[in-house]
N, CA, C, O and CB atoms as a CASP TS submission, in Angstrom:
PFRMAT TS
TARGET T0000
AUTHOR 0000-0000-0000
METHOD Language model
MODEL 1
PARENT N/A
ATOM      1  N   UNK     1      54.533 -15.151  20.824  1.00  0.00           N
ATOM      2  CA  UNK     1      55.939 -14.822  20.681  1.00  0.00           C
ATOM      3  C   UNK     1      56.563 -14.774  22.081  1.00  0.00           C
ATOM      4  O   UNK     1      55.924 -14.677  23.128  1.00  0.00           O
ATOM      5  CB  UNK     1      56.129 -13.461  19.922  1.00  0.00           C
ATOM      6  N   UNK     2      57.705 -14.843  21.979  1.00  0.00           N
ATOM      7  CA  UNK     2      58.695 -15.385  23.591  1.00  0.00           C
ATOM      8  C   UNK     2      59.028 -14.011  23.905  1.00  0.00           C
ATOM      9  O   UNK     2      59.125 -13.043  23.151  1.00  0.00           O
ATOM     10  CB  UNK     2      60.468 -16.567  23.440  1.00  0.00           C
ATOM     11  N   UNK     3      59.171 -14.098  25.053  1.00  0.00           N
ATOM     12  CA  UNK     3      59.560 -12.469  25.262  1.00  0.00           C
ATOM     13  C   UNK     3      60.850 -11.783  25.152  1.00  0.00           C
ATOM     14  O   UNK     3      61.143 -10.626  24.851  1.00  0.00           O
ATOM     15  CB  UNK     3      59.271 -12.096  26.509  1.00  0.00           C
ATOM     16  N   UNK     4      61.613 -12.920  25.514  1.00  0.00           N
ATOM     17  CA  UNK     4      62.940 -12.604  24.295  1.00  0.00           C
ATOM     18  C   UNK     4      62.910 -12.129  22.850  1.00  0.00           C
ATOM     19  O   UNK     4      63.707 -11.416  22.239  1.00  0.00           O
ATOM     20  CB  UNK     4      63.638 -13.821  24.011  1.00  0.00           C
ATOM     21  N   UNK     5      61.775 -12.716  22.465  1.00  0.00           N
ATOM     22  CA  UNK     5      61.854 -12.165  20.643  1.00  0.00           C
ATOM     23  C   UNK     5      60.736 -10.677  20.420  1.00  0.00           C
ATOM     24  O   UNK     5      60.334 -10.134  19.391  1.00  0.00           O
ATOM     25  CB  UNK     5      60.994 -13.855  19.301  1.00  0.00           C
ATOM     26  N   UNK     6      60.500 -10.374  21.858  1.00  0.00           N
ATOM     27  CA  UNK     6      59.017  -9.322  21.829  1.00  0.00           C
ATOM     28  C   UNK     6      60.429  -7.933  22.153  1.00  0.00           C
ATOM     29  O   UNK     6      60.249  -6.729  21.966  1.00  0.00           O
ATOM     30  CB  UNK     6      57.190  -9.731  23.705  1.00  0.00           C
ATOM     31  N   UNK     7      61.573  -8.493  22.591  1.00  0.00           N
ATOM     32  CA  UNK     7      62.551  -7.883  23.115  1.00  0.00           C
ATOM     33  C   UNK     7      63.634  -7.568  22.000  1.00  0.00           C
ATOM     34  O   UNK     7      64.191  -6.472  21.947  1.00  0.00           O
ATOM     35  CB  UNK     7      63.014  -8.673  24.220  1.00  0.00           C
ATOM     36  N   UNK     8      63.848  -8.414  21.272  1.00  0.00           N
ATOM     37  CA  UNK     8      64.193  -7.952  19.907  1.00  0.00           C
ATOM     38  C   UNK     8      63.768  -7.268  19.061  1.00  0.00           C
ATOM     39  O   UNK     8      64.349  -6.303  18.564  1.00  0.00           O
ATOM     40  CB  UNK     8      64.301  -8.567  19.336  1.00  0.00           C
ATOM     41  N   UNK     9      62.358  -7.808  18.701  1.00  0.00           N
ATOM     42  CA  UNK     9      61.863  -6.502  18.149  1.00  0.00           C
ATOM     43  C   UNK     9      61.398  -4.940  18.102  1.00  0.00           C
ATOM     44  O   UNK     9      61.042  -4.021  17.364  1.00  0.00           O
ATOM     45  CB  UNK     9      61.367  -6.740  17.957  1.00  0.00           C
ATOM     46  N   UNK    10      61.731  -5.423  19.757  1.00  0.00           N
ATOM     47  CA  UNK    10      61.517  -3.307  20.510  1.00  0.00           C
ATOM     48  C   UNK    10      62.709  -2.996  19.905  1.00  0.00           C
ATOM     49  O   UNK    10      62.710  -1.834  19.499  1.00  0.00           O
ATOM     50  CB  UNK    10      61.632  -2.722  22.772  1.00  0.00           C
ATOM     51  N   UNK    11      63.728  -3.602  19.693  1.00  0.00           N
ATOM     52  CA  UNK    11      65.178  -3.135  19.919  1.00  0.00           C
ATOM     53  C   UNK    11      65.147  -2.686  18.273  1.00  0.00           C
ATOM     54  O   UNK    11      65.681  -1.638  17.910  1.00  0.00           O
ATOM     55  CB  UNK    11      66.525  -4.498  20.551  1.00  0.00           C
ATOM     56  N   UNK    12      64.553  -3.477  17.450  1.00  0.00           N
ATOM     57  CA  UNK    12      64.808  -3.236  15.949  1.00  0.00           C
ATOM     58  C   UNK    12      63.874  -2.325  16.053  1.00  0.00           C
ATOM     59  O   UNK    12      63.265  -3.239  16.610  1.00  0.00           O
ATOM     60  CB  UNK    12      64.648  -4.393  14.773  1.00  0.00           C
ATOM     61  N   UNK    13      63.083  -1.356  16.076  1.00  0.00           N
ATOM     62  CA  UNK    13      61.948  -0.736  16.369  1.00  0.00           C
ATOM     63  C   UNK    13      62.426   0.802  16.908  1.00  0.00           C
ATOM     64  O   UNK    13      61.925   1.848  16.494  1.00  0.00           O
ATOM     65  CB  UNK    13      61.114  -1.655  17.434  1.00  0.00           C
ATOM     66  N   UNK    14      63.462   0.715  17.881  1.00  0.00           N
ATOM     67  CA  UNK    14      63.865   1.339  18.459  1.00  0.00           C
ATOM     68  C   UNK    14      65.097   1.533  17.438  1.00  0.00           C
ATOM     69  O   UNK    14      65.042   2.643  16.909  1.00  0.00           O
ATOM     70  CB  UNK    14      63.865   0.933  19.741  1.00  0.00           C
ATOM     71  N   UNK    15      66.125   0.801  17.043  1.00  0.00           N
ATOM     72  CA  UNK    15      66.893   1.333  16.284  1.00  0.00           C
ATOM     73  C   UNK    15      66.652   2.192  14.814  1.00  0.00           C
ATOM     74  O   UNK    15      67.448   3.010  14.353  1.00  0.00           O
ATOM     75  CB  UNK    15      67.536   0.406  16.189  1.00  0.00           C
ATOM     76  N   UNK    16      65.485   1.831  14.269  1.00  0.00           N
ATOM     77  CA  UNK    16      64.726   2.326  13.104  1.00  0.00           C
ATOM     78  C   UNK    16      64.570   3.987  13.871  1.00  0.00           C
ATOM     79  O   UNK    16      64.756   5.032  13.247  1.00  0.00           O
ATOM     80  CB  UNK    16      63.031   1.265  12.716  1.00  0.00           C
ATOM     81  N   UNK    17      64.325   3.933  14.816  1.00  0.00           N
ATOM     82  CA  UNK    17      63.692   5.168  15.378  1.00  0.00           C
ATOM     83  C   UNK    17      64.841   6.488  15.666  1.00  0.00           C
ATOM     84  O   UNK    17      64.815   7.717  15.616  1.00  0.00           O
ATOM     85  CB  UNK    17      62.935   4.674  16.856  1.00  0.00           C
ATOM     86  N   UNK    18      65.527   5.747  15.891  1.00  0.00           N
ATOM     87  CA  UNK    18      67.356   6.283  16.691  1.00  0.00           C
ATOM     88  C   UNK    18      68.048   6.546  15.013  1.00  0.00           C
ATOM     89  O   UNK    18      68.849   7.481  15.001  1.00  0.00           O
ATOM     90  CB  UNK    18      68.668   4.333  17.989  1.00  0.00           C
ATOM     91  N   UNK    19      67.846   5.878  13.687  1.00  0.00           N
ATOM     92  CA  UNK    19      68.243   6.156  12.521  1.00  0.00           C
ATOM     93  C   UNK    19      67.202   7.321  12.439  1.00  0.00           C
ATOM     94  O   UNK    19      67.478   8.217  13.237  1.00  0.00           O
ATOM     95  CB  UNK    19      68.253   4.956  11.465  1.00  0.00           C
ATOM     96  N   UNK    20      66.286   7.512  11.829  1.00  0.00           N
ATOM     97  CA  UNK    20      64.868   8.299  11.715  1.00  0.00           C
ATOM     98  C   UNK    20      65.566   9.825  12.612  1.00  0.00           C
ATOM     99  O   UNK    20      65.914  10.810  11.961  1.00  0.00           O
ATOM    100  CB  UNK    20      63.172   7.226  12.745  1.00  0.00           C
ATOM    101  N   UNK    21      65.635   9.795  13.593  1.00  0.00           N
ATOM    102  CA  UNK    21      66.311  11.167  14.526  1.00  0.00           C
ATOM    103  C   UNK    21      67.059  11.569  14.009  1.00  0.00           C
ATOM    104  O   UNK    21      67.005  12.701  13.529  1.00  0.00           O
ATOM    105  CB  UNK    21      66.922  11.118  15.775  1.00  0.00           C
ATOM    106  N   UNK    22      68.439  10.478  13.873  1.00  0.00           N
ATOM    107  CA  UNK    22      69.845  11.082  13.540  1.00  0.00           C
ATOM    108  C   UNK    22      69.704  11.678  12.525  1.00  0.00           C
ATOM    109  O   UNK    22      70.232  12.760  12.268  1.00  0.00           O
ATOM    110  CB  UNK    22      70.962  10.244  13.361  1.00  0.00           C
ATOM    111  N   UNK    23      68.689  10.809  11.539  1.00  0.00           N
ATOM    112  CA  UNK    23      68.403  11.894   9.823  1.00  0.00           C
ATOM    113  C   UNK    23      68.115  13.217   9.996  1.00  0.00           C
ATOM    114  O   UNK    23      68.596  14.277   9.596  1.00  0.00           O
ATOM    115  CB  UNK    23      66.962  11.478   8.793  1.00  0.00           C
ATOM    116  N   UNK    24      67.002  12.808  10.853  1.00  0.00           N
ATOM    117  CA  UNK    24      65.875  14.491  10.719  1.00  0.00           C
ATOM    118  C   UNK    24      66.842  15.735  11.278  1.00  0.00           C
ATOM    119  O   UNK    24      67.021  16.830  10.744  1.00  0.00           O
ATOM    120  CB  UNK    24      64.066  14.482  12.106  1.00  0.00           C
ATOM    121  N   UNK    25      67.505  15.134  12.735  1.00  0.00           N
ATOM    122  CA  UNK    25      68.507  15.739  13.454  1.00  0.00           C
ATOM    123  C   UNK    25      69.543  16.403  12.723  1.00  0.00           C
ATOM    124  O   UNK    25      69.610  17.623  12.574  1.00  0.00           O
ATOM    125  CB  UNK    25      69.052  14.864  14.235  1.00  0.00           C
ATOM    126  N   UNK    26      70.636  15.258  12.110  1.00  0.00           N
ATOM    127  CA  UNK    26      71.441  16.071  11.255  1.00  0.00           C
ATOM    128  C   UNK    26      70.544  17.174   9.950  1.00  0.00           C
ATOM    129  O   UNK    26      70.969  18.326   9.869  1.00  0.00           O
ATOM    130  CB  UNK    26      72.452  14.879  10.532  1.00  0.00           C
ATOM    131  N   UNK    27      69.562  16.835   9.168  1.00  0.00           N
ATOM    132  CA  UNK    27      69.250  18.228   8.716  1.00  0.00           C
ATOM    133  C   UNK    27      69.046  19.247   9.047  1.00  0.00           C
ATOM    134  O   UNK    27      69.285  20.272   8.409  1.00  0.00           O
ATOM    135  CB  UNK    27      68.646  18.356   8.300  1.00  0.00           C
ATOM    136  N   UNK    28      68.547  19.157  10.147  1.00  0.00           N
ATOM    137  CA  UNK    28      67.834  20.545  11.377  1.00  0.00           C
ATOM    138  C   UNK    28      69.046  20.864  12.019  1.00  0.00           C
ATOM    139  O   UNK    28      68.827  21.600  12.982  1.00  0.00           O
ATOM    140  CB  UNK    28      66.485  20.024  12.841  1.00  0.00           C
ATOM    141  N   UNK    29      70.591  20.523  11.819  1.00  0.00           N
ATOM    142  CA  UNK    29      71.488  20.693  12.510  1.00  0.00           C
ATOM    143  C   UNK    29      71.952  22.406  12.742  1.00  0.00           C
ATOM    144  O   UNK    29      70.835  22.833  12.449  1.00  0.00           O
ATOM    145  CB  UNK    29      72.413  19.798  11.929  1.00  0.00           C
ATOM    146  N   UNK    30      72.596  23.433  12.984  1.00  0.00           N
ATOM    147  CA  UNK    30      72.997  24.302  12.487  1.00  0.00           C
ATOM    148  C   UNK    30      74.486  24.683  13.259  1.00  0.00           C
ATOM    149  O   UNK    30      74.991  25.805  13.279  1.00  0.00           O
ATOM    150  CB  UNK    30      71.918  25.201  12.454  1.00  0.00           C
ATOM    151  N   UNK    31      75.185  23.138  14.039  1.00  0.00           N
ATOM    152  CA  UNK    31      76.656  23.007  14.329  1.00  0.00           C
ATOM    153  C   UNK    31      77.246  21.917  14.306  1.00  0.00           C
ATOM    154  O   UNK    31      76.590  20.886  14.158  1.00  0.00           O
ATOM    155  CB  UNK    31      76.987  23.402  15.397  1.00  0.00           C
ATOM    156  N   UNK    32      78.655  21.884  14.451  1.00  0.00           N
ATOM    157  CA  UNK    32      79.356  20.759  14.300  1.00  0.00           C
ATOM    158  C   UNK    32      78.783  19.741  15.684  1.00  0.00           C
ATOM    159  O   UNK    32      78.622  18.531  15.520  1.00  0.00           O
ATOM    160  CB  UNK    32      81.060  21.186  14.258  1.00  0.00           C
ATOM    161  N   UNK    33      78.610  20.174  16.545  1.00  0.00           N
ATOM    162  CA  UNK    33      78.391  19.663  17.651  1.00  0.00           C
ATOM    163  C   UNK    33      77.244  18.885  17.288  1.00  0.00           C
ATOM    164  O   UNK    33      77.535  17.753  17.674  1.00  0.00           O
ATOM    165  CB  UNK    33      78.277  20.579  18.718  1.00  0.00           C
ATOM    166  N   UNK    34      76.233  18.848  16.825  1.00  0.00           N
ATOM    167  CA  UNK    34      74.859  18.203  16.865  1.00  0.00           C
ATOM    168  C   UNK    34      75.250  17.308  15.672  1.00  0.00           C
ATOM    169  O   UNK    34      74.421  16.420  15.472  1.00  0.00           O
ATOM    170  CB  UNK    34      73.397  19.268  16.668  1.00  0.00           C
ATOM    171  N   UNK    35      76.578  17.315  14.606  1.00  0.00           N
ATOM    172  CA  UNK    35      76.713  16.648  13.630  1.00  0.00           C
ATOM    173  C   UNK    35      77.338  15.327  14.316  1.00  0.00           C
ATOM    174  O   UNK    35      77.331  14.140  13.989  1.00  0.00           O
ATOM    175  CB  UNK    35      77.469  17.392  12.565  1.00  0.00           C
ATOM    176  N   UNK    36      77.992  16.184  15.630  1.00  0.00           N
ATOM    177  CA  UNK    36      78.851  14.624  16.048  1.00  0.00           C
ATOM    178  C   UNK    36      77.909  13.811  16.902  1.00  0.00           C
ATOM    179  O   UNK    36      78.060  12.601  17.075  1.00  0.00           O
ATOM    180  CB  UNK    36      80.426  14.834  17.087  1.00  0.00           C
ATOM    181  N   UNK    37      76.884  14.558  17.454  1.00  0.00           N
ATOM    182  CA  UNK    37      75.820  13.946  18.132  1.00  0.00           C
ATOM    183  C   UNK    37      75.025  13.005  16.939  1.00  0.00           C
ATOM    184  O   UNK    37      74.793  11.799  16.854  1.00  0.00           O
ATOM    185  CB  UNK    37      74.848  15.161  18.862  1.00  0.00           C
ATOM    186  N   UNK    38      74.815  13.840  16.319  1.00  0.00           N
ATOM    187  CA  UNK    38      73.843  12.678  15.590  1.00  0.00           C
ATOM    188  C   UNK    38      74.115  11.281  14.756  1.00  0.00           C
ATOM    189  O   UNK    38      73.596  10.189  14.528  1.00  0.00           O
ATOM    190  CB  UNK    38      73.172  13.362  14.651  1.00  0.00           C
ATOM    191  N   UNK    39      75.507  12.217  14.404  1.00  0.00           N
ATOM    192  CA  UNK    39      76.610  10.858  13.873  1.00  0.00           C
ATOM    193  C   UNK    39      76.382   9.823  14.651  1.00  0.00           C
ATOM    194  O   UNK    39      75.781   8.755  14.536  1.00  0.00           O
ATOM    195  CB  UNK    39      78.298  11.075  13.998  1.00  0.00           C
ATOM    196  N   UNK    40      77.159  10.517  15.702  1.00  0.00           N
ATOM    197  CA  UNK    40      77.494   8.798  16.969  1.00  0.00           C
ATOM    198  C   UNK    40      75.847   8.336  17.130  1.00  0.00           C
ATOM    199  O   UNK    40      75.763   7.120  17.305  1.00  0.00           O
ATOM    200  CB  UNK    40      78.395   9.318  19.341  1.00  0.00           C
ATOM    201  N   UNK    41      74.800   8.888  17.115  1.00  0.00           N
ATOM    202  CA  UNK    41      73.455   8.323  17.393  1.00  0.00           C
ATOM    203  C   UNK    41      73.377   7.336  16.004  1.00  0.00           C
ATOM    204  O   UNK    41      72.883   6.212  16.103  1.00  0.00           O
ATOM    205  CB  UNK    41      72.118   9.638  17.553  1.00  0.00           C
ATOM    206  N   UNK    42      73.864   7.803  14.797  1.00  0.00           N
ATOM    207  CA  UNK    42      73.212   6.694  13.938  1.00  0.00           C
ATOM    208  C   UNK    42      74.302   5.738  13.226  1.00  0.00           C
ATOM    209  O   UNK    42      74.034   5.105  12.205  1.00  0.00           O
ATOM    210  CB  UNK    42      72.271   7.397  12.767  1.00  0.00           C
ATOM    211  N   UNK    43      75.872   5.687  14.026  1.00  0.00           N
ATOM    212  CA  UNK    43      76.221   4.672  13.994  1.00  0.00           C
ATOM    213  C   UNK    43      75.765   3.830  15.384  1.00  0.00           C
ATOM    214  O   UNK    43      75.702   2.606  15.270  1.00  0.00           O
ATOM    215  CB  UNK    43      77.503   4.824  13.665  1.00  0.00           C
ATOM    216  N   UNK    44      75.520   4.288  16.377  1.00  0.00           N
ATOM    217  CA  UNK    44      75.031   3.231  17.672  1.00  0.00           C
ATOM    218  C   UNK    44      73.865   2.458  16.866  1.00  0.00           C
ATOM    219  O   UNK    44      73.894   1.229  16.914  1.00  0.00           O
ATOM    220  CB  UNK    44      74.304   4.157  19.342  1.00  0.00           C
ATOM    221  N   UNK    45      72.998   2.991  16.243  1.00  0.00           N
ATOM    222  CA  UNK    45      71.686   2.354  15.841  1.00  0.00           C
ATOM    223  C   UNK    45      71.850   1.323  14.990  1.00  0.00           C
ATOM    224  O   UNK    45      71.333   0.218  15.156  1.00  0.00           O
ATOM    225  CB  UNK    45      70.780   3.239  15.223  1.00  0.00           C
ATOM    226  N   UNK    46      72.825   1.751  13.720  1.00  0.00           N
ATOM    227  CA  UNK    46      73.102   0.292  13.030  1.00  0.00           C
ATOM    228  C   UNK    46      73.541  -0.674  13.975  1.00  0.00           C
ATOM    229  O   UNK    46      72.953  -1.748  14.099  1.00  0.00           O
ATOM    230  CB  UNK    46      74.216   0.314  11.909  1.00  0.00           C
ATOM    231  N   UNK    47      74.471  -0.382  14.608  1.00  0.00           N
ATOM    232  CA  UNK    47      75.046  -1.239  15.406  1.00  0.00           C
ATOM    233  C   UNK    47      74.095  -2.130  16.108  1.00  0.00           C
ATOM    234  O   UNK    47      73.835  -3.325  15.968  1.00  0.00           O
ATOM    235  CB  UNK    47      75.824  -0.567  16.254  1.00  0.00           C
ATOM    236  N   UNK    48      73.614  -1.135  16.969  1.00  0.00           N
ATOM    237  CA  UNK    48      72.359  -2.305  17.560  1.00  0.00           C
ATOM    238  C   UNK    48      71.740  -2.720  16.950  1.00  0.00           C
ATOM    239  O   UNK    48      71.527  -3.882  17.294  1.00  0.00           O
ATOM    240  CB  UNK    48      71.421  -2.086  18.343  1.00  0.00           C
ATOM    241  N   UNK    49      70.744  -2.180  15.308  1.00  0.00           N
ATOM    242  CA  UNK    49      70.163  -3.100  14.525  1.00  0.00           C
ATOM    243  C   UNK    49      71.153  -4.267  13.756  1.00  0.00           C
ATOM    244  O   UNK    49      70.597  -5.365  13.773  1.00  0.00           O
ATOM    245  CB  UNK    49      69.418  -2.278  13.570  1.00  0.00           C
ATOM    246  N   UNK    50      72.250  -4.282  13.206  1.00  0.00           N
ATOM    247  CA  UNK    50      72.929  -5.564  13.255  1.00  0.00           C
ATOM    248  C   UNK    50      72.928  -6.700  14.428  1.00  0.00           C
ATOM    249  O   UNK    50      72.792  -7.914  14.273  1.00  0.00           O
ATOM    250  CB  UNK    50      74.158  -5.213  13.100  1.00  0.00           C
ATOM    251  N   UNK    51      73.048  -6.238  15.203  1.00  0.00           N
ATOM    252  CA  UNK    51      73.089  -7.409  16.477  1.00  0.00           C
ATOM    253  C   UNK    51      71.761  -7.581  17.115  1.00  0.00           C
ATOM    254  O   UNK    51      71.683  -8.538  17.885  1.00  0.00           O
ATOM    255  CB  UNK    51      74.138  -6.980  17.765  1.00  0.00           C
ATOM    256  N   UNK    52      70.770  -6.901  16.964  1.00  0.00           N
ATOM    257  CA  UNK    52      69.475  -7.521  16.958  1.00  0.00           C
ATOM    258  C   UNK    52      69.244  -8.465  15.610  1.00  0.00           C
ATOM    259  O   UNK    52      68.813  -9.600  15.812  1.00  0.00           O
ATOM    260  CB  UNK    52      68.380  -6.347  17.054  1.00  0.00           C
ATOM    261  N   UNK    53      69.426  -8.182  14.677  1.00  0.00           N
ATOM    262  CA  UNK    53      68.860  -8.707  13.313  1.00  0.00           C
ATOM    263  C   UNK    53      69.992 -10.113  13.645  1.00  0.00           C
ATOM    264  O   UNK    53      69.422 -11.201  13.556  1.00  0.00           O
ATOM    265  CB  UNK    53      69.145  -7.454  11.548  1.00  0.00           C
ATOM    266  N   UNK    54      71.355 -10.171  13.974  1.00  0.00           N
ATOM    267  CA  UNK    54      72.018 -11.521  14.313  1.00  0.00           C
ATOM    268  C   UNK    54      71.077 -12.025  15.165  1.00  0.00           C
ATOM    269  O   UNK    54      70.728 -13.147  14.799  1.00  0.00           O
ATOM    270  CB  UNK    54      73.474 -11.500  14.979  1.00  0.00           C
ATOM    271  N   UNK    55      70.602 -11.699  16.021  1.00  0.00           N
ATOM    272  CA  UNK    55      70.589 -12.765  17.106  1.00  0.00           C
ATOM    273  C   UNK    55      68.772 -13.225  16.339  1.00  0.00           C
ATOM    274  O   UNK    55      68.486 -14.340  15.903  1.00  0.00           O
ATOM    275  CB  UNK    55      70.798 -11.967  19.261  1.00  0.00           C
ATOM    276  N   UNK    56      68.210 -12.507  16.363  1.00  0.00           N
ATOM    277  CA  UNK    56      66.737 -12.747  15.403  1.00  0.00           C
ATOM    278  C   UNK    56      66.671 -13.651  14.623  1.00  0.00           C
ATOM    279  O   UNK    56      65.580 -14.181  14.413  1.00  0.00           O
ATOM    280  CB  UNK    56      66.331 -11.763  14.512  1.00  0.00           C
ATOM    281  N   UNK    57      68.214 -14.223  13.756  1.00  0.00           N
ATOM    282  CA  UNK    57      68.030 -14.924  12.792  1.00  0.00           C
ATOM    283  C   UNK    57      68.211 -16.463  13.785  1.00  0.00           C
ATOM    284  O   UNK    57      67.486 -17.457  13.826  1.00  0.00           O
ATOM    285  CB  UNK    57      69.098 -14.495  11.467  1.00  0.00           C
ATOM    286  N   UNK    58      69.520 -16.128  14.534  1.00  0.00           N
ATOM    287  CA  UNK    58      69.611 -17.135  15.505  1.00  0.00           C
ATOM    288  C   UNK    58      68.855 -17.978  15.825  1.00  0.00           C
ATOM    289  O   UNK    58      68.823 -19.121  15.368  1.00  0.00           O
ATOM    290  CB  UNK    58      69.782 -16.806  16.373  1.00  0.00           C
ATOM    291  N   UNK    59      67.718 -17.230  17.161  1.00  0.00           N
ATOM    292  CA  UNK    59      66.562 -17.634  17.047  1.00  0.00           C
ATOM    293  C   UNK    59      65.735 -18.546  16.315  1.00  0.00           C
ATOM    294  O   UNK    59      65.318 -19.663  16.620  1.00  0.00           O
ATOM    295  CB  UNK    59      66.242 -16.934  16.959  1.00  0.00           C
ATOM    296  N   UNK    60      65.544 -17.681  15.046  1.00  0.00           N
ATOM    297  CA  UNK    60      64.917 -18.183  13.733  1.00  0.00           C
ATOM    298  C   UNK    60      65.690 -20.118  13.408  1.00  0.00           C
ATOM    299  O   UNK    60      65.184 -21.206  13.133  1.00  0.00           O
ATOM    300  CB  UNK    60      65.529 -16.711  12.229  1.00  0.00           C
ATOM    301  N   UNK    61      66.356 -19.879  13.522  1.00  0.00           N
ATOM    302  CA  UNK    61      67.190 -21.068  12.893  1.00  0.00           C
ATOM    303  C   UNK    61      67.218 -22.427  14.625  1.00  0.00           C
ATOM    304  O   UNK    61      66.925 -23.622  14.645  1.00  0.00           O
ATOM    305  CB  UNK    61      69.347 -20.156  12.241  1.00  0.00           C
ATOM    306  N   UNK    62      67.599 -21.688  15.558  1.00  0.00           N
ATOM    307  CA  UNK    62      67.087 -22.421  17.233  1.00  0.00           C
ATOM    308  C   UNK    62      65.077 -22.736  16.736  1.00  0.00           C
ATOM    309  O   UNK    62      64.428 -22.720  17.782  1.00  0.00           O
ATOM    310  CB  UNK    62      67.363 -20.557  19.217  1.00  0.00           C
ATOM    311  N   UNK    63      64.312 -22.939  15.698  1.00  0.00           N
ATOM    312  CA  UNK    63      63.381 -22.867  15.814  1.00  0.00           C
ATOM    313  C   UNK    63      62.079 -22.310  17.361  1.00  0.00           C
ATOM    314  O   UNK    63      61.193 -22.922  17.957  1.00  0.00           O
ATOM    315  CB  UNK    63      63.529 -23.879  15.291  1.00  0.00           C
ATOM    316  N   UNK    64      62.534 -21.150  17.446  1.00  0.00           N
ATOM    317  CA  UNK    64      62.253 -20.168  18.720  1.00  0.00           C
ATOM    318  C   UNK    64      61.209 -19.493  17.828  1.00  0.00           C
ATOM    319  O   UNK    64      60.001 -19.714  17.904  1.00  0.00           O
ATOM    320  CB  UNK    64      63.669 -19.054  19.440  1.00  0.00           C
ATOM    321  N   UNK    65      61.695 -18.795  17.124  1.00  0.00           N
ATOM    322  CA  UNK    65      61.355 -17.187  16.641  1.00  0.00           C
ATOM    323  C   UNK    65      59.586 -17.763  15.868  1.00  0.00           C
ATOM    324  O   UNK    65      59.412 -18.789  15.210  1.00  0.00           O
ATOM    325  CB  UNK    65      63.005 -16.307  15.013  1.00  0.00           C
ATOM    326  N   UNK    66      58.695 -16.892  16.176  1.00  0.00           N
ATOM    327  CA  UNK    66      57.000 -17.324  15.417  1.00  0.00           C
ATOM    328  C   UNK    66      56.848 -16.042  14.171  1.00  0.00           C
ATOM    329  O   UNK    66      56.554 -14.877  14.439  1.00  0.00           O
ATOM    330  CB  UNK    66      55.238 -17.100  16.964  1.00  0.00           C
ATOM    331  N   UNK    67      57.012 -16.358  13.348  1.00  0.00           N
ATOM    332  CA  UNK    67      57.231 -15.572  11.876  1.00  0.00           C
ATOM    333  C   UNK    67      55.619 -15.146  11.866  1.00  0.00           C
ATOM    334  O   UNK    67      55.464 -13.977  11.511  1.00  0.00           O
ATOM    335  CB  UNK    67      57.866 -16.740  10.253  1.00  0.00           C
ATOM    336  N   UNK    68      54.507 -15.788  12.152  1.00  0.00           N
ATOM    337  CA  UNK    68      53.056 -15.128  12.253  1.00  0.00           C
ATOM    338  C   UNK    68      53.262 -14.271  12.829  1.00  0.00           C
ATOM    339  O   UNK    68      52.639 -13.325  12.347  1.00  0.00           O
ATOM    340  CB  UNK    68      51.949 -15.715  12.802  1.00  0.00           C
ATOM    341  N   UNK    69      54.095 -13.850  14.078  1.00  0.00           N
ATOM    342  CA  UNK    69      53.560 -12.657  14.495  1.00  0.00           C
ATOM    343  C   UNK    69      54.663 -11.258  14.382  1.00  0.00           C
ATOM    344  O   UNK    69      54.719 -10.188  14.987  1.00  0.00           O
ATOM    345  CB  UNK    69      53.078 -12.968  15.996  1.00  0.00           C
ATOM    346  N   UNK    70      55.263 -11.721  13.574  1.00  0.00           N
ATOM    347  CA  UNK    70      56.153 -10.511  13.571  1.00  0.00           C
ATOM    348  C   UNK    70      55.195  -9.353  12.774  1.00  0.00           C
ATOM    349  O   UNK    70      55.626  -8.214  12.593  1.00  0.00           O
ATOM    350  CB  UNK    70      57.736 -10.865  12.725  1.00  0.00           C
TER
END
């Protein structure tokens, strides 16, 4: 795999991880403050997982991307 696409997938990896927080986070919350924190953490994460998952397909279709090793 190219290291561009070893770089995408940290990023999808990492956004899974940044959703996963904001969840656990907002339950364990006990103020508004950590609601807006965690908010803005798990809209940044879709965000970046949309635009990783665009450019991934990109790739995919540039015949780049190696589907064995994902």
């Amino acid at each position: 795999m190219k290291p561009c696409d070893k770089n995408i997938v940290k990023t999808l990896k990492l956004a899974d991880a940044m959703i996963d927080l904001a969840n656990r986070g907002d339950i364990d919350r006990e103020d508004v403050g950590c609601g807006i924190l965690y908010g803005t953490m798990r809209d940044a994460a879709y965000k970046l997982k949309l635009l990783a998952e665009n450019e991934k397909e990109k790739h995919i279709k540039k015949g780049w991307w190696n589907r064995d090793r994902e």
